[in-house]
Legacy VTK file of the C-alpha trace (Angstrom):
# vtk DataFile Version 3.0
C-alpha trace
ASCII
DATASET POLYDATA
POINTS 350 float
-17.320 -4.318 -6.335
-16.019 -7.742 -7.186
-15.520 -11.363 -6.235
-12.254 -13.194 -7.888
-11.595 -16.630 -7.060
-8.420 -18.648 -7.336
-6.922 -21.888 -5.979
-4.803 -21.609 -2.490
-4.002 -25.609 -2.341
-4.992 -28.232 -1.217
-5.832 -29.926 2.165
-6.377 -33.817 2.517
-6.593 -33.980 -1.249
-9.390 -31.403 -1.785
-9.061 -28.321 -3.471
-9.217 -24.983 -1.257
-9.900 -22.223 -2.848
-9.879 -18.569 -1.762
-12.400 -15.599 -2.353
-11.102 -12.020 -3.096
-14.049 -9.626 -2.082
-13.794 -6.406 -2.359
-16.308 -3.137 -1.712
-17.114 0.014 -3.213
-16.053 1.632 0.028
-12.262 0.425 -0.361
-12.427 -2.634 2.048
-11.069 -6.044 0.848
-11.810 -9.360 2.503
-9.836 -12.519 1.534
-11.401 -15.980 2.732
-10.463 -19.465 2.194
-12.690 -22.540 1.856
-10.366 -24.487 4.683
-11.684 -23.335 7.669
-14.380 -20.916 6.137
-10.873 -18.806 7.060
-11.248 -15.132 6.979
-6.976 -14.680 5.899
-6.913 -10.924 5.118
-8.883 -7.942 6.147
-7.986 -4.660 4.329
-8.978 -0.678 5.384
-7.286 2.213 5.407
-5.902 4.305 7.710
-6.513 7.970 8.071
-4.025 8.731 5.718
-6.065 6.716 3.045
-2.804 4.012 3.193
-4.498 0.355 3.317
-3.305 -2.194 5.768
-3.960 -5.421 6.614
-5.931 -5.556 10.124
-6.282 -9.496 10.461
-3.466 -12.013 11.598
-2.645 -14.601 9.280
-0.365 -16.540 6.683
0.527 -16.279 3.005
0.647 -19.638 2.228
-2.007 -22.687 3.059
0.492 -24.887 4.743
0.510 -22.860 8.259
-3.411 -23.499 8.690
-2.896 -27.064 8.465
-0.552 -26.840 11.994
-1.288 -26.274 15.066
-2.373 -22.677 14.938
-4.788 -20.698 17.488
-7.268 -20.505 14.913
-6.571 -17.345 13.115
-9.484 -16.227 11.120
-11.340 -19.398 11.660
-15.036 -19.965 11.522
-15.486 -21.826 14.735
-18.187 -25.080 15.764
-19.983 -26.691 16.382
-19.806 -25.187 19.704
-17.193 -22.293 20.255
-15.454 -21.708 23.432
-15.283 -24.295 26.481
-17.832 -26.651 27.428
-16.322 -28.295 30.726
-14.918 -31.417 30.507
-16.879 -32.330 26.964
-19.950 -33.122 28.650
-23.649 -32.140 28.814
-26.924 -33.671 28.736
-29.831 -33.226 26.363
-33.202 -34.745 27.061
-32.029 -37.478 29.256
-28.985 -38.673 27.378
-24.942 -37.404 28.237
-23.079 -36.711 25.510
-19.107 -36.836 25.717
-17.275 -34.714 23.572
-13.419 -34.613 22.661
-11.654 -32.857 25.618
-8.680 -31.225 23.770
-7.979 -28.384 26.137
-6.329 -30.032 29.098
-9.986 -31.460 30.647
-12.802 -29.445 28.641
-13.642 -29.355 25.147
-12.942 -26.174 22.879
-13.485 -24.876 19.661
-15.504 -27.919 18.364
-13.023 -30.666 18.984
-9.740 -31.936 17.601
-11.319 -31.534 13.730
-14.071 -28.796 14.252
-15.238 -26.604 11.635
-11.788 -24.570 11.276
-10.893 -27.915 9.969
-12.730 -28.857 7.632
-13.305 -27.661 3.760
-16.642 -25.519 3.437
-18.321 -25.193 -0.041
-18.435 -21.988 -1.217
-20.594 -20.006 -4.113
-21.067 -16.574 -4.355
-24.398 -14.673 -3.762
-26.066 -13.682 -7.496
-28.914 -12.037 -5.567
-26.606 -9.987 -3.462
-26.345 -6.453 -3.897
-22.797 -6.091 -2.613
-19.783 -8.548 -2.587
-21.253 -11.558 -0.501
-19.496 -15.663 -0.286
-21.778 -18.058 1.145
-20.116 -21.472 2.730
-21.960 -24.353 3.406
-20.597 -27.413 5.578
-22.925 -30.325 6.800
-21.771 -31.555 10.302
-23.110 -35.430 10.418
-24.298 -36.934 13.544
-21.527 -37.973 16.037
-19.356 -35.708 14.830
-17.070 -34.994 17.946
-19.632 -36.506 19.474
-22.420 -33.773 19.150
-25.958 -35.360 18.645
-27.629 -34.651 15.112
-26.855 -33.534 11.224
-25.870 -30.282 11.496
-26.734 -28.196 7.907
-24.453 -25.017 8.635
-24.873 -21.687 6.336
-22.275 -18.433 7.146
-22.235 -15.530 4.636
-19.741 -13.196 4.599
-20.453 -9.689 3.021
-18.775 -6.426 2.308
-21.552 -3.609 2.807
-21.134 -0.084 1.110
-21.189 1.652 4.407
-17.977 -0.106 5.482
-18.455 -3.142 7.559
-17.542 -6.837 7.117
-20.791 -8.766 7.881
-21.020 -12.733 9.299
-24.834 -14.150 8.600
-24.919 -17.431 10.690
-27.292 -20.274 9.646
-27.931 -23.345 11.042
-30.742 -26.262 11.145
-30.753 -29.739 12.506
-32.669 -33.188 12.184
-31.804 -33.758 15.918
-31.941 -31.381 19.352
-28.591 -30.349 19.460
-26.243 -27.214 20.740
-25.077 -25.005 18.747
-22.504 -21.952 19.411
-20.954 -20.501 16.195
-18.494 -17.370 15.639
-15.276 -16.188 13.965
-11.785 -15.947 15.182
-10.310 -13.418 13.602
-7.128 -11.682 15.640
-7.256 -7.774 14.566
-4.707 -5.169 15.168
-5.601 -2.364 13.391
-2.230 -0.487 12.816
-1.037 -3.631 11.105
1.572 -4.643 13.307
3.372 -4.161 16.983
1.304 -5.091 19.857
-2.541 -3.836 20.584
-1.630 -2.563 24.261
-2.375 0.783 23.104
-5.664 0.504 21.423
-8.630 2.091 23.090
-11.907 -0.593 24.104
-14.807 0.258 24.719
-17.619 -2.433 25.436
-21.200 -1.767 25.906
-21.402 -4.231 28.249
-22.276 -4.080 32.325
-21.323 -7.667 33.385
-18.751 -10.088 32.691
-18.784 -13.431 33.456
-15.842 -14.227 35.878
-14.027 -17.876 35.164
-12.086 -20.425 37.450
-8.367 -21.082 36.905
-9.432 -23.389 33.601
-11.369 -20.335 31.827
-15.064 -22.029 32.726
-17.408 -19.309 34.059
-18.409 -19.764 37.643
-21.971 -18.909 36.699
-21.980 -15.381 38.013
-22.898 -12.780 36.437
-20.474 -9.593 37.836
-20.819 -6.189 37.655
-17.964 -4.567 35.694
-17.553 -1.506 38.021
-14.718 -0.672 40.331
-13.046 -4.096 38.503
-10.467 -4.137 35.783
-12.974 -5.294 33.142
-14.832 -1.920 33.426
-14.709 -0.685 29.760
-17.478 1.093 29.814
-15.736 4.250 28.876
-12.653 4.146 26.059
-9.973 2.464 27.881
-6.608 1.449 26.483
-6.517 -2.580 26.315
-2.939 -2.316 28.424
-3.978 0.224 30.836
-5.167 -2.628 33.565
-3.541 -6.019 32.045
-0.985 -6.363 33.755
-2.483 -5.807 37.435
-2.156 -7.854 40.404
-6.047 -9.207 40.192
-7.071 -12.543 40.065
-8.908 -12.589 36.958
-6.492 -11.724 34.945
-4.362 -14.442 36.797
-7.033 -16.826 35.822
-6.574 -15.432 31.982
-3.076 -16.648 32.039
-1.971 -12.869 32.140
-4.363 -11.174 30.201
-8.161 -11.128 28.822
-10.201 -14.321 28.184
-13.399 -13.387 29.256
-16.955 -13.057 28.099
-18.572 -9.987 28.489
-22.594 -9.707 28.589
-23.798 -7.137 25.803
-26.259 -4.630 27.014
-29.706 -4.612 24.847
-31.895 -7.215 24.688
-30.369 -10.319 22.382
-31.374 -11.801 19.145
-31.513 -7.297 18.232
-28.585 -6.248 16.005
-26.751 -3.645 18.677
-23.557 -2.064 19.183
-21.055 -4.288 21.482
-17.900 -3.019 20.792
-15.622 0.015 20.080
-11.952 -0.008 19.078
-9.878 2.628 18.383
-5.811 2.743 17.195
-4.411 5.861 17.965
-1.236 5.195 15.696
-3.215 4.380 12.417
-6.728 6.284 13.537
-8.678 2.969 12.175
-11.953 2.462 14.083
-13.420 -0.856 14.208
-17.157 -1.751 15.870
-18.512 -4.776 16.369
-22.553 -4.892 15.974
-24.388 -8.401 16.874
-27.117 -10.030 17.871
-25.297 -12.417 19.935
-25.868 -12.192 23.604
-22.255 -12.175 24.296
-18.219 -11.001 23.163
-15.096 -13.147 24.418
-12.560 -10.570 24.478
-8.863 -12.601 24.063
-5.630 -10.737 23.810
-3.524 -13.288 22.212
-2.343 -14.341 25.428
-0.963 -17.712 24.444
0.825 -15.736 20.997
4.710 -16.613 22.136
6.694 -15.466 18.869
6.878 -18.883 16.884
4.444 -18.398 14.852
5.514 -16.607 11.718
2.794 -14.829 10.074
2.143 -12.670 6.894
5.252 -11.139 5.478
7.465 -13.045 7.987
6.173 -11.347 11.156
6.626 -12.993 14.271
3.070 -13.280 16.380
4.314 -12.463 19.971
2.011 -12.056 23.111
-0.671 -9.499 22.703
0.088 -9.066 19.395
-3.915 -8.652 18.524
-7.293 -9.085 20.288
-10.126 -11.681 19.288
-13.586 -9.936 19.468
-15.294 -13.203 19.087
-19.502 -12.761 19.208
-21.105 -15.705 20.796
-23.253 -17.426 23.111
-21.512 -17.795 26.804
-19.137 -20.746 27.489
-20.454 -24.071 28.869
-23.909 -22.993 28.490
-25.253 -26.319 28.205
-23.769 -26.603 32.050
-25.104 -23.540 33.052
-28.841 -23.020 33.635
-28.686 -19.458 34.167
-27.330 -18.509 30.426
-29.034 -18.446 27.504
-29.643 -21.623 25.568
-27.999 -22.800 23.327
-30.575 -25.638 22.180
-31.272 -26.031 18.822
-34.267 -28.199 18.023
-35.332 -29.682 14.592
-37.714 -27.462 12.949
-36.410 -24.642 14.463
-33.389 -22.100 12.468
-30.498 -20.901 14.693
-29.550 -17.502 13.261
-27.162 -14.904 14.520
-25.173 -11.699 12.977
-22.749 -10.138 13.611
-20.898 -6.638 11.728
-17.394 -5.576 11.668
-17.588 -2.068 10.485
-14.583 -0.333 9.612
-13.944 3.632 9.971
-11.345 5.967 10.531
-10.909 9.065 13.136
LINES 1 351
350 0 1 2 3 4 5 6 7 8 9 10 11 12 13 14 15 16 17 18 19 20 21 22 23 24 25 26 27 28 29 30 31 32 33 34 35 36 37 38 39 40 41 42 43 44 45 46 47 48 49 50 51 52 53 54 55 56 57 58 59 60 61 62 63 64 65 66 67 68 69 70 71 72 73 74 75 76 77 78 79 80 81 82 83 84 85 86 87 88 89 90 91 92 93 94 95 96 97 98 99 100 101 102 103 104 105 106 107 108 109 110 111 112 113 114 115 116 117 118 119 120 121 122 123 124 125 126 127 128 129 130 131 132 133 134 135 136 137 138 139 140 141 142 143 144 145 146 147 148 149 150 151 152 153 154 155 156 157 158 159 160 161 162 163 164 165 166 167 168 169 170 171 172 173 174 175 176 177 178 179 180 181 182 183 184 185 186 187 188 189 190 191 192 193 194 195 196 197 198 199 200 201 202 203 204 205 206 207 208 209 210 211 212 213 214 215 216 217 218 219 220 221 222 223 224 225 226 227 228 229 230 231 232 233 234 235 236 237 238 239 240 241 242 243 244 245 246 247 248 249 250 251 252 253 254 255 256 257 258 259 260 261 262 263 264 265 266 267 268 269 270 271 272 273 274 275 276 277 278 279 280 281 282 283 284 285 286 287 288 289 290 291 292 293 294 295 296 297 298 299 300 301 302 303 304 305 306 307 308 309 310 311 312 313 314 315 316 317 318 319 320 321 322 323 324 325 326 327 328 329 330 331 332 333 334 335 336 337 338 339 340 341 342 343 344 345 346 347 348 349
């Protein structure tokens, strides 16, 4: 078990550097200060061959770009609040809209933007990076100084774990998660891997991708995956929506269990390389994305081209717009209060 550290650049004259870790149970996680970037995720397959499972560059200079956040850590609010606007105590707040009319992924400069400061754990156990990044009041226009803590941990048993930390001298919303896009036979499309979420309900969206509010039963609907279901097998049906995810997934689904309780969300299985991947959080929701917006100009580690569908984002998180949206959870964070959320990516082969 080990941490290296080395120097991957720099980024508006700051030093990034990138974070090696590696486990006693033969996973390797590389992440870079820019971003709080997860870059590389390492397992192997059943043949004990190891393979990279995340998409993402060798070189700094690609993140810098316009680039669908690969690997990102994502805030201050991830996903779509609609057109940048919600109200807290009385008072509107207008965020950057830089997603046609809503506001997504923190802004034009959110926190897959900016440089985190990173220090290994000497307490930990097991290989574990913790990244700190202070998000001051008016930032994108969200209300409060924002003191952000994620961890990012190799366990023995496997599994790649996020520890999200976050306080505030100001009432505030908060929505935090990683983008990482995983294929787990390391290249090719994911049209074959089998999904299963342990989830009932999905929350259908409007032709933008904001949730109507309504919470839907998955049954008799192609976002039943309730049982192991290849990510392909309904995709591409006449159904509108998957019209309304510009040809594909982009949809929160509503974990079963009771949130704020680590439980399993999550199931994904690769027939080709037999790599199993499950998701554990205590997040209250998982946006499902199949790279729908991936068009092949991208060129990625080792010169591969990212084309359509070329991985799926299991991205943990509170629902979109919730601070429109009475009926979901809140997102609120108050001062005095600690928003904390987990989530595991635990790696296994069949």
């Amino acid at each position: 078990m080990s941490i290296v550290r080395e120097s991957f650049g720099a980024a508006g004259g700051e030093t990034v550097e990138l974070y090696t870790l590696r486990g006693a149970s033969g996973i390797e996680a590389r992440v870079m200060t820019y971003g709080g970037t997860l870059i590389s995720l390492r397992a192997p397959d059943r043949t004990g061959r190891q393979g990279d499972i995340v998409l993402g560059f060798d070189t700094l200079e690609p993140y810098l770009g316009n680039q669908p956040y690969l690997g990102s850590l994502i805030g201050r609010y991830a996903n779509r609040i609609a057109f940048g606007r919600f109200s807290l105590a009385g008072t509107v707040y207008q965020l950057a809209c830089n997603d046609g009319p809503h506001h997504l992924h923190g802004g034009r400069v959110g926190f897959d933007k900016v440089i985190w400061q990173a220090q290994e754990r000497p307490d930990a156990r097991e290989p574990a990076l913790e990244l700190r990044y202070v998000s001051r009041d008016g930032e994108e226009g969200y209300p409060g100084n924002l003191a952000v803590t994620v961890t990012y941990t190799l366990t023995g048993d496997g599994a790649l774990r996020l520890d999200y930390q976050a306080t505030t001298d100001w009432e505030t919303v908060v929505n935090l998660t990683n983008h990482a896009y995983v294929n787990l036979a390391g290249g090719g499309d994911i049209l074959g891997h089998e999904v299963q979420l342990f989830a009932g309900r999905f929350l259908p969206i409007d032709a933008t991708l904001i949730p109507t509010g309504e919470f839907r039963p998955v049954g008799g609907t192609v976002m039943d995956f309730t049982t192991p279901t290849a990510i392909g097998a309904r995709m591409f049906a006449d159904d509108e929506q998957i019209r309304c995810g510009h040809g594909g997934y982009d949809h929160t689904w509503v974990i079963d269990g009771p949130a704020h309780t680590l439980r399993l969300a999550a199931r994904v299985y690769d027939p080709v390389s037999g790599r199993v991947l499950e998701v554990l959080t205590t997040q209250p929701g998982m946006h499902l994305y199949t790279g729908n917006f991936l068009d092949g100009t991208l060129t990625g580690r080792g010169g591969h081209l990212y084309a359509r569908h070329a991985a799926l984002c299991l991205e943990t998180q509170h629902f979109p717009d919730s601070p429109n949206q009475p009926a979901f959870p809140s997102t609120v964070v108050r001062p005095g209060t600690i928003y904390r959320e987990t989530t595991l990516f635990r790696l296994s082969v069949r």
